[in-house]
PDB file of N, CA, C and O in Angstrom:
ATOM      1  N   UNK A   1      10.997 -25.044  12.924  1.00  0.00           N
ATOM      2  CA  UNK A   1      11.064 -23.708  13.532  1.00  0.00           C
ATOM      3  C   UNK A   1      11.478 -22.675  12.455  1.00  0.00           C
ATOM      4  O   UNK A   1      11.016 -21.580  12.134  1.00  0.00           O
ATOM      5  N   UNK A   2      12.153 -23.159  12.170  1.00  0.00           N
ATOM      6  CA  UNK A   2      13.133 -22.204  10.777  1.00  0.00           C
ATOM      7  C   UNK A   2      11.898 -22.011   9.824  1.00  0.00           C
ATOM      8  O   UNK A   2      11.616 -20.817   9.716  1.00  0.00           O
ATOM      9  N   UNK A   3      11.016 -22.918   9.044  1.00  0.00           N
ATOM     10  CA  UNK A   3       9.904 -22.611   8.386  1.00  0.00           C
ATOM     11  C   UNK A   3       9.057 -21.834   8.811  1.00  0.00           C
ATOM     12  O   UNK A   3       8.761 -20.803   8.207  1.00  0.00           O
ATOM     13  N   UNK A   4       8.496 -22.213   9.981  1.00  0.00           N
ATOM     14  CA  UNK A   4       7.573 -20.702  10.931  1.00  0.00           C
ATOM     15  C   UNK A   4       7.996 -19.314  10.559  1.00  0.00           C
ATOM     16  O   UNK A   4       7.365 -18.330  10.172  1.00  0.00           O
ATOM     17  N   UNK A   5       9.517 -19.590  10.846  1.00  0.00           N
ATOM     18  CA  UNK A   5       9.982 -18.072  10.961  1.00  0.00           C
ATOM     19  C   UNK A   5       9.568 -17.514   9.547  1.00  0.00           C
ATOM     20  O   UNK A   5       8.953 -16.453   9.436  1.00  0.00           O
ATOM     21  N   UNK A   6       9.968 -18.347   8.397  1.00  0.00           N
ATOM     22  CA  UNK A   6      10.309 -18.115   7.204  1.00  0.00           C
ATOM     23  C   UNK A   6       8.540 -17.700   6.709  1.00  0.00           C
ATOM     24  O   UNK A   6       8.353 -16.554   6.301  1.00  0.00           O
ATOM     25  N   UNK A   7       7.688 -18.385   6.756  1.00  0.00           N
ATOM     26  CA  UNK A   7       6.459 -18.119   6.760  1.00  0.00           C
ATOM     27  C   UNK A   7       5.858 -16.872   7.228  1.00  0.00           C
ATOM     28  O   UNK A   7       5.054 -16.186   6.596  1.00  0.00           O
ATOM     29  N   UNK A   8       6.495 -16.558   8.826  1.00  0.00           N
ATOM     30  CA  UNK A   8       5.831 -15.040   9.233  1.00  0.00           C
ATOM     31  C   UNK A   8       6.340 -14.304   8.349  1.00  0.00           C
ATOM     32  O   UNK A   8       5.675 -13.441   7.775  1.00  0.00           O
ATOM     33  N   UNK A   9       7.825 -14.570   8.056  1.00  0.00           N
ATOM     34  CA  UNK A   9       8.902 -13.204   7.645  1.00  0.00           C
ATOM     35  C   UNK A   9       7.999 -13.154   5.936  1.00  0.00           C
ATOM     36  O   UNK A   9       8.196 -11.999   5.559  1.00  0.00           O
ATOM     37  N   UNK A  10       7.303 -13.758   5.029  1.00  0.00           N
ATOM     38  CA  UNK A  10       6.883 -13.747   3.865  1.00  0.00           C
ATOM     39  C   UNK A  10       5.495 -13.344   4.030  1.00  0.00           C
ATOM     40  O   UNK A  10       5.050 -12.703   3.078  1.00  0.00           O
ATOM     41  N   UNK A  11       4.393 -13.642   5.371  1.00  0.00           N
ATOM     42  CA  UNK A  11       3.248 -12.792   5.418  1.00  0.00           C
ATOM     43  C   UNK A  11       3.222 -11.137   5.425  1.00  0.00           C
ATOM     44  O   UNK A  11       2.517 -10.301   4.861  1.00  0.00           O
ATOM     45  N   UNK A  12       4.730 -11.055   6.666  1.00  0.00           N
ATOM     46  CA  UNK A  12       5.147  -9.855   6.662  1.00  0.00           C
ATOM     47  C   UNK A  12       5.055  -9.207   5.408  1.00  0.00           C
ATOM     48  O   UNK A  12       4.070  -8.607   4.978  1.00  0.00           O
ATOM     49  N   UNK A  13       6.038  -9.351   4.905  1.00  0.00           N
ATOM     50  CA  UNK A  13       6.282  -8.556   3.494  1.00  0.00           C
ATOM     51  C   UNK A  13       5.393  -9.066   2.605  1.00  0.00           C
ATOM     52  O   UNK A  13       5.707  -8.376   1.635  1.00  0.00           O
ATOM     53  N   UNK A  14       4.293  -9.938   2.119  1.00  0.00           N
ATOM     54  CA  UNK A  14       3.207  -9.484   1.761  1.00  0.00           C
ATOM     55  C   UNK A  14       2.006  -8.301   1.892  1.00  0.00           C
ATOM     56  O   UNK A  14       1.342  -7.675   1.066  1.00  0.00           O
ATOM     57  N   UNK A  15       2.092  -8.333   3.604  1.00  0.00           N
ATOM     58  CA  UNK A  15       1.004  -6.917   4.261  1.00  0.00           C
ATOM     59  C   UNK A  15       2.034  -6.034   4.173  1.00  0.00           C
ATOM     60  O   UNK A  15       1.637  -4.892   4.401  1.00  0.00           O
ATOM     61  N   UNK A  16       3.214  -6.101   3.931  1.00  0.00           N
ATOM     62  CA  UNK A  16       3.749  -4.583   4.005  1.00  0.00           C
ATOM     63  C   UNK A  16       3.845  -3.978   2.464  1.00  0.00           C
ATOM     64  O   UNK A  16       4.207  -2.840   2.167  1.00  0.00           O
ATOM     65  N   UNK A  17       3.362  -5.193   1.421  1.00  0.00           N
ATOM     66  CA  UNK A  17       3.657  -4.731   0.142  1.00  0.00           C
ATOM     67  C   UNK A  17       2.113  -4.143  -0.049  1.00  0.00           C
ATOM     68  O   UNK A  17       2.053  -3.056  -0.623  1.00  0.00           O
ATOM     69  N   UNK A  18       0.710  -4.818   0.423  1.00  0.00           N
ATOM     70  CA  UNK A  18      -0.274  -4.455   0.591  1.00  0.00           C
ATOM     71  C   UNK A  18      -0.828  -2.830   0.620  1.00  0.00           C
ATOM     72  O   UNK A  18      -1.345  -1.995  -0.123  1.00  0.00           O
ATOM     73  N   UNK A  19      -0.257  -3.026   2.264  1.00  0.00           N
ATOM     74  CA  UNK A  19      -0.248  -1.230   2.668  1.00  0.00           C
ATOM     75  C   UNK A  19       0.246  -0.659   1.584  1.00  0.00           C
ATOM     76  O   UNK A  19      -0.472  -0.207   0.691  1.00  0.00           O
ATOM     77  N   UNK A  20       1.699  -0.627   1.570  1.00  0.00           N
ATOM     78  CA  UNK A  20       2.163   0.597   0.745  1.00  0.00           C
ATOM     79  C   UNK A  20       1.495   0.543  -0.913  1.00  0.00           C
ATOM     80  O   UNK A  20       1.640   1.605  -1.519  1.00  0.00           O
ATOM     81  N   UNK A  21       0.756  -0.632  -1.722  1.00  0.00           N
ATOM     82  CA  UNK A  21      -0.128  -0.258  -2.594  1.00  0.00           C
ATOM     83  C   UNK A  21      -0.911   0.769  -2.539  1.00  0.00           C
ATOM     84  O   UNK A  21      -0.935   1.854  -3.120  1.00  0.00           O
ATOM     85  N   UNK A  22      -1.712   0.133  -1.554  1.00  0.00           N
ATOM     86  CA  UNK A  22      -3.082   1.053  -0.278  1.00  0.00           C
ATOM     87  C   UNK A  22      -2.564   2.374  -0.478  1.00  0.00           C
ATOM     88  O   UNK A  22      -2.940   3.227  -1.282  1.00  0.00           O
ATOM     89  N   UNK A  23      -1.379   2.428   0.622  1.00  0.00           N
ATOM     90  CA  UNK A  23      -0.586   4.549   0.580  1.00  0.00           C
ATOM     91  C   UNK A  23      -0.845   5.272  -0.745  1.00  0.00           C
ATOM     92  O   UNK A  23      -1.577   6.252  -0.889  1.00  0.00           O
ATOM     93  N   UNK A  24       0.110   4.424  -2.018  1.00  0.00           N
ATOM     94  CA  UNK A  24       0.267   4.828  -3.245  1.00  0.00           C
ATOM     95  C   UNK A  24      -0.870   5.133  -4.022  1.00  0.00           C
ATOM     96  O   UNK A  24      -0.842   6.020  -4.875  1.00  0.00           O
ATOM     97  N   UNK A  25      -2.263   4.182  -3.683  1.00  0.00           N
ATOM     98  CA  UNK A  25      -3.572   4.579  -4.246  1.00  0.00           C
ATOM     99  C   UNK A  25      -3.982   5.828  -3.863  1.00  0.00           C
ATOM    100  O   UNK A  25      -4.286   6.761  -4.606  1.00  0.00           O
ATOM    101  N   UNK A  26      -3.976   5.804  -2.836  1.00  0.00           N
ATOM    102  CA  UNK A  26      -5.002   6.905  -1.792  1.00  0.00           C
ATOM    103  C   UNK A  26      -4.390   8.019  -2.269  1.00  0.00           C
ATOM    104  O   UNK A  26      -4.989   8.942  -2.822  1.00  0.00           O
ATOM    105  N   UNK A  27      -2.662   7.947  -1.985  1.00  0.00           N
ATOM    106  CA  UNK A  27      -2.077   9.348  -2.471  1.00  0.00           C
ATOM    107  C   UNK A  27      -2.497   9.741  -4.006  1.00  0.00           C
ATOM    108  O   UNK A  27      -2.528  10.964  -4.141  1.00  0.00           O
ATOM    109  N   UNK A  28      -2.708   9.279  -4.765  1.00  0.00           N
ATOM    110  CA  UNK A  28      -3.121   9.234  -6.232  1.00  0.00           C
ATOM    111  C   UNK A  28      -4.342   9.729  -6.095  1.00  0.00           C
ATOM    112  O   UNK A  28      -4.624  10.783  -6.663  1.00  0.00           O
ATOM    113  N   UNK A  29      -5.017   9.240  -5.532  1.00  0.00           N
ATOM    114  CA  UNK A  29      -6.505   9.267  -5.394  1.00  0.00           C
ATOM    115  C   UNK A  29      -7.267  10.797  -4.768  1.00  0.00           C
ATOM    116  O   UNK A  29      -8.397  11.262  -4.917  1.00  0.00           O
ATOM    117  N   UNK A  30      -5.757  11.393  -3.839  1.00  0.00           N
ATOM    118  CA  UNK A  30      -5.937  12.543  -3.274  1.00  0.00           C
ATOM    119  C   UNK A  30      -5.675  13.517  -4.515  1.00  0.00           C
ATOM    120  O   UNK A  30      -6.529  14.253  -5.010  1.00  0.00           O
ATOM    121  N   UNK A  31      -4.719  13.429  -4.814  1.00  0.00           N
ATOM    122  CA  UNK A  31      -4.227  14.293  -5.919  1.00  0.00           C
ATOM    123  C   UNK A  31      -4.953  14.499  -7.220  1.00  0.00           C
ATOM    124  O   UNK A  31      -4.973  15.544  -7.872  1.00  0.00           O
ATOM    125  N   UNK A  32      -5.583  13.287  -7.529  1.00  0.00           N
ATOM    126  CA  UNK A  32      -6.289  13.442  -8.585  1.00  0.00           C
ATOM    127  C   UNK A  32      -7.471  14.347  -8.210  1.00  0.00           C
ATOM    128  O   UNK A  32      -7.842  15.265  -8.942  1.00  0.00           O
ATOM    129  N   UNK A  33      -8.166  13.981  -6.787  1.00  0.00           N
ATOM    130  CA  UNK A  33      -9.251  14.964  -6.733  1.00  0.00           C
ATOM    131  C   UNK A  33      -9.123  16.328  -6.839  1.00  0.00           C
ATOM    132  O   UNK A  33      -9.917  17.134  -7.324  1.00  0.00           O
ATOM    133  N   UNK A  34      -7.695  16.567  -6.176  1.00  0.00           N
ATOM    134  CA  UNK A  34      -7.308  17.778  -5.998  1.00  0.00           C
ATOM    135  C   UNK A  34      -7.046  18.835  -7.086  1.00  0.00           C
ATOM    136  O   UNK A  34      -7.170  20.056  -6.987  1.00  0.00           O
ATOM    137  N   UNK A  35      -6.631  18.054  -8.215  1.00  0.00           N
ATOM    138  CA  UNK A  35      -6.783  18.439  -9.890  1.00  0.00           C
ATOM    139  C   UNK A  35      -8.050  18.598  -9.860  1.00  0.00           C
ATOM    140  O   UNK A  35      -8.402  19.777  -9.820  1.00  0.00           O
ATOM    141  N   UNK A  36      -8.967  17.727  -9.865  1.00  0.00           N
ATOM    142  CA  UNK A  36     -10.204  18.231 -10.730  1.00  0.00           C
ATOM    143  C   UNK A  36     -11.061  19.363  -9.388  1.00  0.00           C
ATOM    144  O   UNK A  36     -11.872  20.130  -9.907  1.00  0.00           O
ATOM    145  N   UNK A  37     -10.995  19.437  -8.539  1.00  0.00           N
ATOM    146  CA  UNK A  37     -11.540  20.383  -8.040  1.00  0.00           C
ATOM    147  C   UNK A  37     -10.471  22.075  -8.285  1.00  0.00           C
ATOM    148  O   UNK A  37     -10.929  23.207  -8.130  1.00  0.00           O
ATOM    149  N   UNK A  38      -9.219  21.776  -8.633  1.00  0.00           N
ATOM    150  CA  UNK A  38      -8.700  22.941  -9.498  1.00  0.00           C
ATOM    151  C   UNK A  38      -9.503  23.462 -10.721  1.00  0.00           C
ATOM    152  O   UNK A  38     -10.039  24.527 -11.027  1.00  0.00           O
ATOM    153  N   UNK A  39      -9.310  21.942 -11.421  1.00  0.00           N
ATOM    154  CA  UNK A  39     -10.463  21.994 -12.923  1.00  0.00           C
ATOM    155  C   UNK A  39     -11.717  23.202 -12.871  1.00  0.00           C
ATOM    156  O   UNK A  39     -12.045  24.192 -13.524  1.00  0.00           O
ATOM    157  N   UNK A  40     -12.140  22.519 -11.776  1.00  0.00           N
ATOM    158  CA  UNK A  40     -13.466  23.018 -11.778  1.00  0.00           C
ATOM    159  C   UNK A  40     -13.170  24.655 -11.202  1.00  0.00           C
ATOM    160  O   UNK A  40     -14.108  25.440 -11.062  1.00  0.00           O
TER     161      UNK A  40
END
């Protein structure tokens, strides 16, 4: 039982390290456009 738990609780915080990559790209990804359409 204790392993189950231990298993969800480590998928967890794999997909939660996932997402917030994901956030950190996109936000990058916004900003950068947002520069070059300044650029331009």
């Amino acid at each position: 039982m204790t392993v189950k738990t231990n298993f969800d609780e480590n998928r967890r915080n794999i997909v939660y390290k996932i997402l917030l990559k994901i956030t950190i790209i996109i936000f990058l990804v916004r900003k950068y456009q947002k520069i070059n359409v300044k650029g331009k």
